[in-house]
C-alpha positions in Angstrom: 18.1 1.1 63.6 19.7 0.6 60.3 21.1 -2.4 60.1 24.5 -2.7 57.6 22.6 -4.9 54.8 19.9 -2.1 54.6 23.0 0.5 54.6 24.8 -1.1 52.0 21.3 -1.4 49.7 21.1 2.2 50.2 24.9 3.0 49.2 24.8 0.5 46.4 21.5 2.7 44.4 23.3 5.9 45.3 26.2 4.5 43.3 24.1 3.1 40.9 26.5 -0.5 41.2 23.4 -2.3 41.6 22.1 -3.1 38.6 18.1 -5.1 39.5 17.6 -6.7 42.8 15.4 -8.8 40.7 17.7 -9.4 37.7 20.7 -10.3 39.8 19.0 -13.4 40.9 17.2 -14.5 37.8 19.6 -16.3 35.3 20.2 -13.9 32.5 20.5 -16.8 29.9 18.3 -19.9 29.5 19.8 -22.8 27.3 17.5 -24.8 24.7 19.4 -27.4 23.3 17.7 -29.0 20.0 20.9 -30.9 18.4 23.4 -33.1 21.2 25.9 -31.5 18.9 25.1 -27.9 21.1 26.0 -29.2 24.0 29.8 -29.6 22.8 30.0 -26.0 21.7 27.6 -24.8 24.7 28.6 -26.2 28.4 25.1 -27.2 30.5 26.9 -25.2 32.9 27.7 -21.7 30.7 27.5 -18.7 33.1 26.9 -15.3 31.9 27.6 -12.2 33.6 26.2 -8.2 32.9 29.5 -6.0 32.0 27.9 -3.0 31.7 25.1 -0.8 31.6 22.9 2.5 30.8 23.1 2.7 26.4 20.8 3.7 24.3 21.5 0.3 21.8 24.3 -1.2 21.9 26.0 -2.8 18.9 28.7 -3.7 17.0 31.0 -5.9 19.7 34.5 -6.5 19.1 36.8 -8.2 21.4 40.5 -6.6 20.9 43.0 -9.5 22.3 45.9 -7.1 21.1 44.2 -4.6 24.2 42.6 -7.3 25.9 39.4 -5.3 25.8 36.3 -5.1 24.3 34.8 -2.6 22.8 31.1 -1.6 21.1 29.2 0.9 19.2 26.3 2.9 21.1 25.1 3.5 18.0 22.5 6.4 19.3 24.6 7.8 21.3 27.1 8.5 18.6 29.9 6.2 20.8 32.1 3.8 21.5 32.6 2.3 24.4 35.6 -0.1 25.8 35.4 -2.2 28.5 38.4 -3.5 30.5 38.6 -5.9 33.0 40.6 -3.6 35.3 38.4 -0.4 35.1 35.4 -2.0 33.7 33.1 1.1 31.3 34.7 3.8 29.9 34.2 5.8 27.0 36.3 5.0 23.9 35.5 7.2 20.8 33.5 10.3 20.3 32.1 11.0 17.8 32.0 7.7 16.7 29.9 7.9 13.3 28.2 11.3 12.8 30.9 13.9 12.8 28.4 16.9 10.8 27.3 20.2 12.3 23.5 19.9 11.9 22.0 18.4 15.0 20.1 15.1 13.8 18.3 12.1 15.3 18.0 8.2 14.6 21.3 6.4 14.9 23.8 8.7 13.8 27.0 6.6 15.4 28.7 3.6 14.8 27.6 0.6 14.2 29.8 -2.4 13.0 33.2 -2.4 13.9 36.3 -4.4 12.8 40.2 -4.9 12.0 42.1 -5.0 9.2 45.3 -6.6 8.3 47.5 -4.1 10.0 45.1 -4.1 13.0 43.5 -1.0 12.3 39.9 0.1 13.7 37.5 -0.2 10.9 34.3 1.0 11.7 30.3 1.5 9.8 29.2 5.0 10.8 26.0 5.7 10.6 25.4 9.1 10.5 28.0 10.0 8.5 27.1 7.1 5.6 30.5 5.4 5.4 33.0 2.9 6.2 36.3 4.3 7.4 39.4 3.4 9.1 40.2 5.3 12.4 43.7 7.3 11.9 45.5 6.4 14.8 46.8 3.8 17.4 43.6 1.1 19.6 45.6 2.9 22.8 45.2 6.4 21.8 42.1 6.7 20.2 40.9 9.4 17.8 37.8 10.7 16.5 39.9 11.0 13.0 38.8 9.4 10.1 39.8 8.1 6.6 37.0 7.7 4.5 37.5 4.2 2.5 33.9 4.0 1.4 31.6 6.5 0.5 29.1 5.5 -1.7 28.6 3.6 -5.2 28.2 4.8 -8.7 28.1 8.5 -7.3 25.4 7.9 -4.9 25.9 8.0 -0.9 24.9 4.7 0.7 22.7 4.6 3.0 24.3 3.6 6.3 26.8 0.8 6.3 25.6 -1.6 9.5 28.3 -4.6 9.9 31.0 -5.8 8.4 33.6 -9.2 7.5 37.2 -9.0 6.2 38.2 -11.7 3.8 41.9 -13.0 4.5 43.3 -11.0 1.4 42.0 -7.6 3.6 38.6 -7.1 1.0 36.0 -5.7 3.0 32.6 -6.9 2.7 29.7 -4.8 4.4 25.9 -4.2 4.4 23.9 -1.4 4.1 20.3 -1.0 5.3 18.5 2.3 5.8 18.4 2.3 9.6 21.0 5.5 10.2 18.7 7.5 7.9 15.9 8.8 9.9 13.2 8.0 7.9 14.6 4.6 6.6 13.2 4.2 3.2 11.6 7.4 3.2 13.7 9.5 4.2 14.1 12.2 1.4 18.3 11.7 1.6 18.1 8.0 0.6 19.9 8.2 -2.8 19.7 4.5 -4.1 16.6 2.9 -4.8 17.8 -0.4 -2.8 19.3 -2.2 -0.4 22.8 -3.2 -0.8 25.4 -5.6 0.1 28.9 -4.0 -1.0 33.2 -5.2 -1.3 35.9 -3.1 -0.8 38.8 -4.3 -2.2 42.1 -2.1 -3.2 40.3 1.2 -3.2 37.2 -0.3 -5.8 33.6 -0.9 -4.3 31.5 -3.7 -6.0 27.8 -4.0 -5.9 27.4 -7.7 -4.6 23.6 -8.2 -4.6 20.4 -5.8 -3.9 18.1 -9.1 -3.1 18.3 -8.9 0.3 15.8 -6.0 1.7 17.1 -5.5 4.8 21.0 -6.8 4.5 22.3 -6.6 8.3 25.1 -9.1 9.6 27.5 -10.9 7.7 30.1 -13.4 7.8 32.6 -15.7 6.5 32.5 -19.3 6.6 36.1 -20.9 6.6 37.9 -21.2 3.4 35.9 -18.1 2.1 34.2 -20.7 -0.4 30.5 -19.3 1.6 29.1 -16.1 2.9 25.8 -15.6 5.0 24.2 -12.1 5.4 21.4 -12.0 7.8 18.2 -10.0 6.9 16.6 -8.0 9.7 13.3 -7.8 7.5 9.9 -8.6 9.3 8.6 -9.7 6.2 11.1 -11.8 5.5 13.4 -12.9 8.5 15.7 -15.2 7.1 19.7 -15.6 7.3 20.6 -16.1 3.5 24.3 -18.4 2.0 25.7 -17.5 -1.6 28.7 -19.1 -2.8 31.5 -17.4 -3.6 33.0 -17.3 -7.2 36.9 -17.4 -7.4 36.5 -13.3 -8.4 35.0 -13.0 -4.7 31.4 -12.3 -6.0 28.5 -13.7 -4.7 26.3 -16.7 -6.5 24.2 -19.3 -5.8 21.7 -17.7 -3.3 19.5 -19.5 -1.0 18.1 -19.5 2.5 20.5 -20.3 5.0 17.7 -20.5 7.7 14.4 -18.9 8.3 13.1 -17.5 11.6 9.7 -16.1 10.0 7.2 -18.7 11.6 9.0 -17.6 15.0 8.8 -13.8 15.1 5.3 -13.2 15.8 5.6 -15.0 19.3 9.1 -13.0 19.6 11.3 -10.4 20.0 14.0 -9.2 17.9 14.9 -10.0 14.6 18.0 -11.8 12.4 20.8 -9.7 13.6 24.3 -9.9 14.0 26.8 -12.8 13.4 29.3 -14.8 14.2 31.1 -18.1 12.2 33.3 -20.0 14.5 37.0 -21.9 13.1 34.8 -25.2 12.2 32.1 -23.3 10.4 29.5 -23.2 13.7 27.2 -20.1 13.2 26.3 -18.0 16.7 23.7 -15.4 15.4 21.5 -12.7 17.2 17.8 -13.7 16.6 14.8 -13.5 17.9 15.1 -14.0 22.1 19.0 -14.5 21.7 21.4 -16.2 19.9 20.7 -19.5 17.3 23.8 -21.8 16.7 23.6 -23.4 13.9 25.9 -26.0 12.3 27.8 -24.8 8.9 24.9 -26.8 7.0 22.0 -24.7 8.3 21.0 -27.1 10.7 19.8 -25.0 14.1 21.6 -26.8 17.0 20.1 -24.8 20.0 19.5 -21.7 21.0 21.3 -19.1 24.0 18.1 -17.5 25.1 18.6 -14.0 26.3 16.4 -11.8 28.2 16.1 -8.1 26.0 17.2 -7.8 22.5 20.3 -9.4 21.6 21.6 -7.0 18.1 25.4 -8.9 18.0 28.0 -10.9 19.5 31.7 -11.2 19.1 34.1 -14.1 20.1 36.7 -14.3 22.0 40.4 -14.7 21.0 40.3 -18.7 22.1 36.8 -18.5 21.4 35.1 -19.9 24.8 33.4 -16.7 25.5 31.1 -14.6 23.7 30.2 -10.7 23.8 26.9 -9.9 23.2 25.4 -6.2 22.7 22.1 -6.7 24.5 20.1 -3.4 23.8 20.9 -1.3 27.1 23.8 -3.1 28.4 26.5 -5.9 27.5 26.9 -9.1 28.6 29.6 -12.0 28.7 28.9 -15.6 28.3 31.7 -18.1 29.4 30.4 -21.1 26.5 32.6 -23.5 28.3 
């Protein structure tokens, strides 16, 4: 006899709507509170809930409120993908990053996506080793692009990862060698480093090579501070510079470092958020760190699977976080 819970367990892996038997009952974030000041920016009660599954490695979250949707780079899967409360996963943008004839590997898609002033998609593509602007409306997407950064003193960057806007529309990105698919080696890498670059009216600056691995990167409020996250195992540290009133970077120093905790765990400086008073939520190793605007690590969202990026919400109470294969939402409060 088959009784109507076993029937609907059968229908339910069919339709491939249930995600784990096992995960659905384990809680899919665990809190760790080391400052009282977390719990005012992280409820004891914070709920999280899987949006979506089956991606190759999810990245570059962006919360639209203009669409009230969010949407995210599957960076090896050369797409984006939105996702709507009403009809939940669909796919947004192909090609999103490599848009060349020759068949090639690695992560060849998007990867850090943004808006500008005039609420325009901005996005890193990988594969294609630029930042450009999407040339056409957030409801009727286009794989058609405007190429607004292409390389630096007539070599190609490598592939531009994430991105910040300053409130004057400059764009500030990073550029690691993670779309090539050799990284370092591969024989197309043109510059001999790693770089941290500003658009701004057309002109690209060089901002700093010291950071090996440049990866997320964000504004504190004012624009008087900057932090740029480095995704290197060797050195696994989320780095401030000062900003001069030209918009260049001084000052450097370590922000943070999450070296001592990456041989016990997984994933690496990532990804980053800076709330309106300054709070930084930043994909680490085993989730996302909060720190306070002076460096001072308030707690920690601890997530099961690799947690590459997050983005806020438009009041921001929730968070979006790419989470390797899927995305998930976290209600803070």
């Amino acid at each position: 006899m088959i009784t109507w819970r076993k029937f609907l367990t059968a229908a339910m892996l069919l339709t491939g709507s249930m995600v784990n038997a096992h995960a659905q009952t384990k809680p899919l974030i665990k809190l760790q509170p080391i400052d009282p000041a977390f719990n005012t920016l992280v409820s004891k009660n914070a709920k999280a809930d899987i949006l979506a599954t089956g991606f190759l490695w999810s990245e570059g979250p962006l919360w639209v409120e203009s669409q009230k949707m969010f949407i995210f780079s599957d960076v090896k899967a050369n797409t984006i993908y939105k996702w709507t409360q009403a009809k939940g996963k669909e796919v947004y943008l192909r090609p999103s990053g490599y848009t060349g004839k020759i068949p090639r590997g690695g992560e060849l898609g998007s990867n850090g996506l943004g808006l500008n002033l005039k609420g325009q998609l901005v996005l890193c593509q990988d594969g294609d080793r630029v930042v450009s602007l999407m040339d056409a409306p957030l409801d009727k997407p286009k794989a058609k692009y405007i190429k607004i950064a292409t390389g630096y003193n007539g070599k190609k960057f490598d592939s531009p990862n994430d991105l910040a806007f300053m409130s004057n529309g400059d764009v500030y990105f990073t550029d690691p060698p993670y779309g090539l698919e050799k990284n370092t080696a591969d024989p197309l890498k043109e510059a001999k480093y790693q770089g941290v670059y500003r658009i701004s009216n057309g002109k690209i600056t060089l901002l700093t090579t010291a950071i090996s691995r440049p990866n997320g990167i964000g504004f504190f409020p004012g624009e008087k501070r900057i932090l740029i996250s480095s995704s290197d195992s060797l050195k696994a540290n989320w780095y401030v510079y000062d900003l001069d009133k030209s918009g260049l970077l001084t000052h450097g120093k370590i922000f943070y470092s999450a070296q001592s905790t990456i041989k016990h765990n997984n994933g690496l400086p990532d990804g980053l958020k800076i709330d309106k008073q300054g709070n930084v939520f930043a994909a680490g190793p085993d989730g996302i760190w909060v720190f306070s605007s002076a460096g001072k690590l308030l707690g920690k969202i601890l997530v099961d699977d690799l947690a590459s990026n997050l983005s806020f919400s438009a009041d921001q109470k929730t968070i979006y976080v790419t989470n390797n294969h899927r995305v998930i939402r976290v209600r803070l409060r």
